[in-house]
N, C-alpha and C positions, 0 to 999 in steps of 0.2 A: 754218421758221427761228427759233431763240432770240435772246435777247438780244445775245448774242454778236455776232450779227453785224450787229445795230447799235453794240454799242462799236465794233468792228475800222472799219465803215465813218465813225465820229466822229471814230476816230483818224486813218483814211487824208486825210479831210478836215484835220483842224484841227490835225496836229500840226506840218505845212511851214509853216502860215501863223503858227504859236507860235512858230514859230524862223526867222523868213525873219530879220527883221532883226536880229536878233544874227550871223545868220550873213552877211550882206553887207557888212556892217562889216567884220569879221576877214577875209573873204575878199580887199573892196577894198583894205585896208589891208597884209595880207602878198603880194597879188600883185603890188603897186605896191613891195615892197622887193625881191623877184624878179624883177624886170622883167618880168613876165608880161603885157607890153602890144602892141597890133600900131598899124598906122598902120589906118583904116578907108578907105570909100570918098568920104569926104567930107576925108581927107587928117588926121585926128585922133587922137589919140593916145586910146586903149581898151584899160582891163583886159580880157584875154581871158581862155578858160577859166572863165568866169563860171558853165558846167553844172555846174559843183561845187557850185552850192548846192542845184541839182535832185538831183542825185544824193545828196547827205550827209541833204536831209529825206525825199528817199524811202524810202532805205536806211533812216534811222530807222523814218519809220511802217510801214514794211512789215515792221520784225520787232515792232513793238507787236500787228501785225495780226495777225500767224507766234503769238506768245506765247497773245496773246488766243483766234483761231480754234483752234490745237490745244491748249487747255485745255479750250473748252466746245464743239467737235466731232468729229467721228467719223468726220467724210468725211475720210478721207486723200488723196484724191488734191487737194481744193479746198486743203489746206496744200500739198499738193508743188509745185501750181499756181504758187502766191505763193511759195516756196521757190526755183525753180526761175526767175521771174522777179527775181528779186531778184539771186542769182548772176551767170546770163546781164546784167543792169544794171552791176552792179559791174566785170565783167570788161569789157565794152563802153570803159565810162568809163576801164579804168585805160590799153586800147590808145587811144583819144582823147586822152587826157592826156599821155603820150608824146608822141603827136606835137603836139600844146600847147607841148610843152616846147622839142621840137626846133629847132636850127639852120638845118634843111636846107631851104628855101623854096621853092627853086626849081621841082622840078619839080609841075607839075598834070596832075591827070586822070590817067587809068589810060594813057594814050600814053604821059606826060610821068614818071611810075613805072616801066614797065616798060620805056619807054626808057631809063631813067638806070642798069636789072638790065643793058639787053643791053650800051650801051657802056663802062660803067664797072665792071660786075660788081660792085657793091653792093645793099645792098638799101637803099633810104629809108626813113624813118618812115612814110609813106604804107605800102609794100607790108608793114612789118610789122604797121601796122594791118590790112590787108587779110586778111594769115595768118592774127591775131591772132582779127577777128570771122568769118570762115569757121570756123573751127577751136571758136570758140565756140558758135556755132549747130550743128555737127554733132552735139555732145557734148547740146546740148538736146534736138535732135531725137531724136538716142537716149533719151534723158531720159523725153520727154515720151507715151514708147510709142506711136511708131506703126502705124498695121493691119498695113503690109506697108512692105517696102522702098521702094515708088514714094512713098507719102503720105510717108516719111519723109525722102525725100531733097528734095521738092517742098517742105516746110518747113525745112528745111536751108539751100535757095534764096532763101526767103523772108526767113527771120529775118538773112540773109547782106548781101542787096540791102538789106532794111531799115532795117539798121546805118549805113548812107551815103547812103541816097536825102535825108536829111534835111542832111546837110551839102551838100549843092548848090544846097537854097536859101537854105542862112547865108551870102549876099554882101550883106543891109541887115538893119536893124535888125527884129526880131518876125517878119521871113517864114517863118524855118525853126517858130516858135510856132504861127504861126498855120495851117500847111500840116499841125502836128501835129496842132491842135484839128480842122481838116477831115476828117483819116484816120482821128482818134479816132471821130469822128461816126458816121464809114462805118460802123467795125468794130462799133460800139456799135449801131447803129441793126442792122445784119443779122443781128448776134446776138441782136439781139428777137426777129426776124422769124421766127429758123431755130430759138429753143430757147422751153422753158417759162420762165416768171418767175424760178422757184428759178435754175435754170442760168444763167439771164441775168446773175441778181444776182451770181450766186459767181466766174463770171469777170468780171463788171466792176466788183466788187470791188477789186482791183487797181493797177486803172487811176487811181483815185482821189488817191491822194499824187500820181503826177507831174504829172494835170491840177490840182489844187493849189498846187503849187509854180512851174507854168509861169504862172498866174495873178498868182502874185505876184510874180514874175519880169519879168512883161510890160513893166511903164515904165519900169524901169531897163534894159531893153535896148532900147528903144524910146525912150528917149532918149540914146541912145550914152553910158548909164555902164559898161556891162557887156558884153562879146561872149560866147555861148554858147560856142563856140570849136568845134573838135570833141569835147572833153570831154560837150558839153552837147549838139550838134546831131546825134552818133552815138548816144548816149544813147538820146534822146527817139526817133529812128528805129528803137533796138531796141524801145524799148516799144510803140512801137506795132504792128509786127513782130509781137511775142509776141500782140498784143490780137487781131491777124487767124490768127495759128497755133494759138492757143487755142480760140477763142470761135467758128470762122466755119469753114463747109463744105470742102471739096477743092479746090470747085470755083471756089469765092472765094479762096482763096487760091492760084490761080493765075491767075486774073483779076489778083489786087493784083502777082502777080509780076512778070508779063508786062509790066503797068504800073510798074513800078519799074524794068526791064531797061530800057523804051521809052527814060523820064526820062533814066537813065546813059547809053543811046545819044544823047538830042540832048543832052545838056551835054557830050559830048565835041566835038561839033562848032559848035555855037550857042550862044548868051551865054543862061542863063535871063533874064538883068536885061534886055536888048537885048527878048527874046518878050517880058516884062510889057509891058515900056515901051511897046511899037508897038499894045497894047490900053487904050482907057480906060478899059474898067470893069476892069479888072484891076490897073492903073495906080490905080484910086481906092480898090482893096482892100486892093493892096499898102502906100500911104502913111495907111493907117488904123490909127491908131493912133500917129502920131512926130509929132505934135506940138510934141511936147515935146524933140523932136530939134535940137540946135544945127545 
């Protein structure tokens, strides 16, 4: 590996943290003239939609990274990689964003969705999110070439489930963060296990901006100035998505699948906050880090 791929990984690093605060400024200040705020669970009034700044500095450093790597390399597919993730992020975010936007509150969960298709024949923001990151993921999964139709459609699933797994734990502050940095860890850590160094590096290359950006991220939503919203907690769920459809075997990614199916099955019937809360060390994991939470 050249030079190169130390700029690209400088950038991935330090170009979110150059611009977080410029950027939460203008964010807090034009969502607060948008009304872009919800009520939280502590009954307080919170800019939401706050994954906008995840997104706008990742999107940055990943085309510094895009400019840099395909100037002074030759693997093409390690650009389509970051190419192709970058896409798949932007597109995520703008169906999160929609429904950020939207009116329509009422219905939850995929009951409370496609109950509202069957009696009212509309569709919610919910289910056109829903369309939105399916339909997103299949176009990657073609994308991303794979061996045969089964591998192809098992990542499809993946990047699918992934896109949402992360918003069911945005009901407190930093959970859906910190649930990210765990999955990061996984995909990070088994992509050691299963590839050489080079490989290692070039797909978790990547990964670098939005663990970046989620860092500095942290205490302004961990002290209820910011909610991720879905903008931010769909996001963060693709990317990580991608880090296990990239970097990690078949057989792990239907492991992580199956484990994201499980998730959406008990949050349509049980509270996740009710399961932390009935555990203490889980309970002491969860309030780690809000402090500084009014």
């Amino acid at each position: 590996m050249g030079t190169e791929w130390l700029i690209a990984a400088a950038i991935g690093l330090l170009l979110p943290v150059g611009i977080h605060r410029r950027l939460l400024v203008t964010v807090r200040k034009r969502f607060r003239k948008r009304g872009m705020h919800r009520v939280n669970y502590q009954g307080v009034e919170v800019v939401t939609a706050g994954g906008v700044m995840l997104v706008i500095s990742t999107a940055a450093a990943l085309l510094g990274m895009l400019v840099v790597i395909g100037i002074g390399s030759k693997e093409s597919w390690v650009w389509k990689e970051g190419a192709l993730m970058g896409a798949g992020m932007l597109a995520i975010a703008f169906w999160g964003w929609q429904d950020d936007c939207s009116v329509d509150k009422q219905a939850k969960g995929f009951r409370g969705h496609f109950g509202t298709l069957w009696r009212e024949r509309r569709m919610t923001s919910g289910l056109w999110k829903v369309w939105g990151a399916g339909s997103t993921a299949i176009v990657l999964a073609l994308a991303l070439g794979p061996a045969n139709l089964w591998s192809g459609l098992l990542t499809a699933c993946l990047l699918a489930s992934a896109a949402n797994v992360l918003n069911l734990f945005d009901l407190r502050p930093v959970r859906a963060i910190k649930v990210f940095w765990l999955l990061e860890a996984v995909a990070i850590t088994i992509c050691y296990c299963t590839s050489d160094l080079s490989s290692f590096f070039k797909h978790g290359i990547w990964q670098l901006p939005m663990l970046a950006a989620t860092c500095m991220l942290f205490r302004h939503d961990a002290g209820a100035r910011v909610m991720l919203g879905d903008t931010g907690s769909n996001t963060l769920g693709f990317v990580v998505g991608f880090a296990f459809a990239a970097g990690t075997p078949l057989i792990v990614q239907l492991m992580i699948f199956l484990l994201f199916v499980g998730v959406h099955i008990v949050a349509e019937f049980f509270s996740i906050s009710k399961l932390i809360e009935s555990s203490s060390w889980l309970t002491r994991i969860d309030r780690w880090g809000r402090s500084a939470e009014p």
